[in-house]
C-alpha positions as CSV (number, residue, x, y, z in Angstrom):
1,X,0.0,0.0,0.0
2,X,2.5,2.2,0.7
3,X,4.1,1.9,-2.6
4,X,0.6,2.7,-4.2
5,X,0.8,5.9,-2.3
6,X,4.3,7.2,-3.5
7,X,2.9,6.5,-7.1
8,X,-0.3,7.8,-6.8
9,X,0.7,10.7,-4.4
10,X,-0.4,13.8,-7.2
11,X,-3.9,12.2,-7.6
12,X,-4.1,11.7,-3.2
13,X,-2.8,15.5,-2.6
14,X,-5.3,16.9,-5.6
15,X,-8.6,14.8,-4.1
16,X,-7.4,16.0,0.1
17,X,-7.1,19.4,-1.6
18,X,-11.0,18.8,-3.2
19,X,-12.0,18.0,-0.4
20,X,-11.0,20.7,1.8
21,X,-12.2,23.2,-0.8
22,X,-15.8,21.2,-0.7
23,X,-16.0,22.1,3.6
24,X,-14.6,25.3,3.3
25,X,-17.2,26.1,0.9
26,X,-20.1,24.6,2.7
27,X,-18.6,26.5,6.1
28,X,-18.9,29.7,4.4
29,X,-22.6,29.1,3.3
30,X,-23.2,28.1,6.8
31,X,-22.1,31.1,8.5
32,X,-23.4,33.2,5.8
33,X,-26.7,31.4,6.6
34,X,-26.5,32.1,10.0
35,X,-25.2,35.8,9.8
36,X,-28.6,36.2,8.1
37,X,-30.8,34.8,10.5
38,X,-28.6,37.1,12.9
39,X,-29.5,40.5,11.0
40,X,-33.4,39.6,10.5
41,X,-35.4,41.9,12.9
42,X,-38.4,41.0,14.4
43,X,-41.2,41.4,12.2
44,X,-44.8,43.2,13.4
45,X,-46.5,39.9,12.9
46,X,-44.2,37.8,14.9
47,X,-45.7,35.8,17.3
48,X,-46.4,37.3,20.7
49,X,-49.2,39.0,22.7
50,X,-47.3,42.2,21.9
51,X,-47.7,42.2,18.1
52,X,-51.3,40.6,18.1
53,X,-52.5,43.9,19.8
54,X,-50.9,46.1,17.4
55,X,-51.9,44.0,14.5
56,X,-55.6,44.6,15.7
57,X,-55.1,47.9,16.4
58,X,-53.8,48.1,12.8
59,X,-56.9,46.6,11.4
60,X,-59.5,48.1,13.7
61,X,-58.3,51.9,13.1
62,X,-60.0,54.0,10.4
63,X,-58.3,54.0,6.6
64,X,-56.6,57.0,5.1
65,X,-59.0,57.3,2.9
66,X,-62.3,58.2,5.5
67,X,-59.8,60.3,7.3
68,X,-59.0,62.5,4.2
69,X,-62.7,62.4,3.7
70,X,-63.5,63.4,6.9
71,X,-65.3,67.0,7.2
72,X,-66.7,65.9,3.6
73,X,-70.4,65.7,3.3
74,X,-72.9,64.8,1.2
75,X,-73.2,69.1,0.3
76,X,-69.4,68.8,-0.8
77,X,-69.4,65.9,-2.9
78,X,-73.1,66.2,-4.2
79,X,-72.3,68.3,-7.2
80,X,-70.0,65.7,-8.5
81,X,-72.7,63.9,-9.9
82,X,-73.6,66.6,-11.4
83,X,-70.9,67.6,-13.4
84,X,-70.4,64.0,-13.9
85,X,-74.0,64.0,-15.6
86,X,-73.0,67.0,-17.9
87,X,-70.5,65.9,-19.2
88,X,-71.4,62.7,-20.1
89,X,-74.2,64.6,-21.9
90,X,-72.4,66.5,-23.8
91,X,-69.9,63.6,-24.7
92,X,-72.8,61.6,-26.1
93,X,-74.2,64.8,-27.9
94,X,-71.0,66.1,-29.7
95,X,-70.6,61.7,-30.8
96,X,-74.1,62.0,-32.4
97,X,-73.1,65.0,-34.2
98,X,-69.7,63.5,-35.2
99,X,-71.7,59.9,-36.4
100,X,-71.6,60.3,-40.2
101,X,-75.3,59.5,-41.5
102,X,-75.6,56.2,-42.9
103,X,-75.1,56.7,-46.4
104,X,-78.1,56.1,-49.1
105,X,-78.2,53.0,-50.7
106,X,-77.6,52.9,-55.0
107,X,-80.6,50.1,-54.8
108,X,-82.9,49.7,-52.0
109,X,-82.8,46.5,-49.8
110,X,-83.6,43.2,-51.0
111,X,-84.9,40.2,-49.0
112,X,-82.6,38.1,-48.1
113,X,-83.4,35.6,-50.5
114,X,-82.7,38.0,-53.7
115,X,-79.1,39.1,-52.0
116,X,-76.1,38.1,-54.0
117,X,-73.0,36.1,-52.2
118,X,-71.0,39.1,-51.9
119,X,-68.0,36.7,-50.4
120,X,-67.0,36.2,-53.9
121,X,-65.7,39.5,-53.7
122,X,-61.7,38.8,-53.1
123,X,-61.3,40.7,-49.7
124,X,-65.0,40.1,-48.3
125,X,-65.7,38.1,-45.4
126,X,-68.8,37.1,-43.4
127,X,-68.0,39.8,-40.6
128,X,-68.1,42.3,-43.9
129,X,-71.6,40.8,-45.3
130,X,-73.0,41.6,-42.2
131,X,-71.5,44.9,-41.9
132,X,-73.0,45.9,-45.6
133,X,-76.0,44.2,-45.1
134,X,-77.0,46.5,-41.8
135,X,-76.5,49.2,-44.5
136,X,-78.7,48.5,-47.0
137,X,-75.9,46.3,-49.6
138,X,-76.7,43.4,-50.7
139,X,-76.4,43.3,-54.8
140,X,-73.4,43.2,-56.4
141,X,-74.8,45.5,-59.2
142,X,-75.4,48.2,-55.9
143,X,-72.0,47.7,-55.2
144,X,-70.9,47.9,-59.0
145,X,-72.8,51.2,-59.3
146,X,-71.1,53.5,-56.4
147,X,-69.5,56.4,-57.1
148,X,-66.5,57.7,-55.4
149,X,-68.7,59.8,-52.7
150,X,-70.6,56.6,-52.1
151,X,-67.4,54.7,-51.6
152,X,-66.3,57.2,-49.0
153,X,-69.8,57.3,-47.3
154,X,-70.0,53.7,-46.8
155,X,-66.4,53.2,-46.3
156,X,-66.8,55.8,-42.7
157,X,-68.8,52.6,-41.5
158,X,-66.8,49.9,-42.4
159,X,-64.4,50.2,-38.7
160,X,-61.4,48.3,-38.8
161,X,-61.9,47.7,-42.7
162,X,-61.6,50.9,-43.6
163,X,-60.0,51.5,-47.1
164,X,-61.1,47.9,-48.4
165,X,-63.2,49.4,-51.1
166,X,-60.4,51.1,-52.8
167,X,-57.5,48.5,-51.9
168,X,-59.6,45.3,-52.9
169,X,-61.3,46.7,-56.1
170,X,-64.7,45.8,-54.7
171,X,-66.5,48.4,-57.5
172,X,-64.4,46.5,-60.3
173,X,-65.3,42.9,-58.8
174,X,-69.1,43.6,-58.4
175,X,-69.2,44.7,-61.7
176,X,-67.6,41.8,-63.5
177,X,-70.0,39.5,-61.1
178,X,-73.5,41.3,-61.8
179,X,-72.7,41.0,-65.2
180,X,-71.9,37.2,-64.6
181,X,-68.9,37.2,-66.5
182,X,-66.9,34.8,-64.7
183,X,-64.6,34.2,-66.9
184,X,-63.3,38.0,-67.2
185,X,-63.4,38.0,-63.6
186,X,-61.2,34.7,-62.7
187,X,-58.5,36.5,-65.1
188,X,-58.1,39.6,-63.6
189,X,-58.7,38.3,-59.5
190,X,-58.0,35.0,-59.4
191,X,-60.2,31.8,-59.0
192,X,-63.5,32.1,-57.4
């Protein structure tokens, strides 16, 4: 064994000296560990008789808030509704006055049953159907006939999709698919 040592003796020196670096490590933690507990200062809701009372006399006094409040009454804070009221008036009256009118429609309404698929439109979706339909379109050939005014009346209603009409060539669609010609249409916007 002792001839095992003197050859080994690098790889017995480098595992002590692990070793010693491992519990001087773990020593330090420790007593950093404990320094910490050492520095922590009681806290208000520690246990204890003491810090019970002023916990509930914590909870039982009045808030900040009724305090700041405190030589308000109801004759101080009554007009708040008021103005409140007013202005919410006059908010709702200058949006009813902003609210473009809904624009007049080339054709009027049809039933339901007459309305074209206006989907076929590249760039029209159920959401926009619905949209048109609540303003009266339904027909490609009302769609086909707008002018530029009537693009931007109806295009003040469209929301997010504003600027479709223009982008999407709806005018240019609707009229290739009232006059039903298909074929005209598939070359210029694709497939149906």
């Amino acid at each position: 064994m002792l001839q095992t040592i003197e050859t080994h003796w690098i790889v017995l020196a480098v595992a002590v000296a692990l070793v010693l670096l491992v519990a001087l490590w773990l020593l330090g933690r420790a007593r950093r560990a404990a320094a910490v507990r050492q520095r922590r200062r009681p806290d208000v809701l520690d246990e204890g008789a003491a810090p019970a009372q002023r916990n509930q006399a914590l909870i039982d006094a009045p808030s900040a808030t009724a305090a700041a409040f405190a030589g308000t009454g109801p004759d101080i804070l009554a007009g708040m509704g008021e103005v409140v009221a007013v202005a919410a008036a006059d908010e709702a009256i200058a949006a009813s006055e902003a609210a473009p009118a809904p624009p007049p429609v080339a054709e009027p309404a049809v039933a339901d049953g007459d309305a074209d698929d206006l989907r076929r439109i590249k760039g029209v979706g159920p959401k926009l159907v619905a949209l048109l339909a609540t303003l009266g379109v339904t027909r490609f050939a009302q769609i086909a006939a707008w002018t530029e005014a009537d693009i931007d009346r109806i295009d003040a209603h469209l929301g997010a999709f504003t600027g479709r009409i223009r982008r999407d060539s709806w005018v240019e669609q609707a009229s290739l698919l009232a006059a039903g010609d298909t074929a005209g249409f598939e070359a210029k916007f694709g497939k149906l």
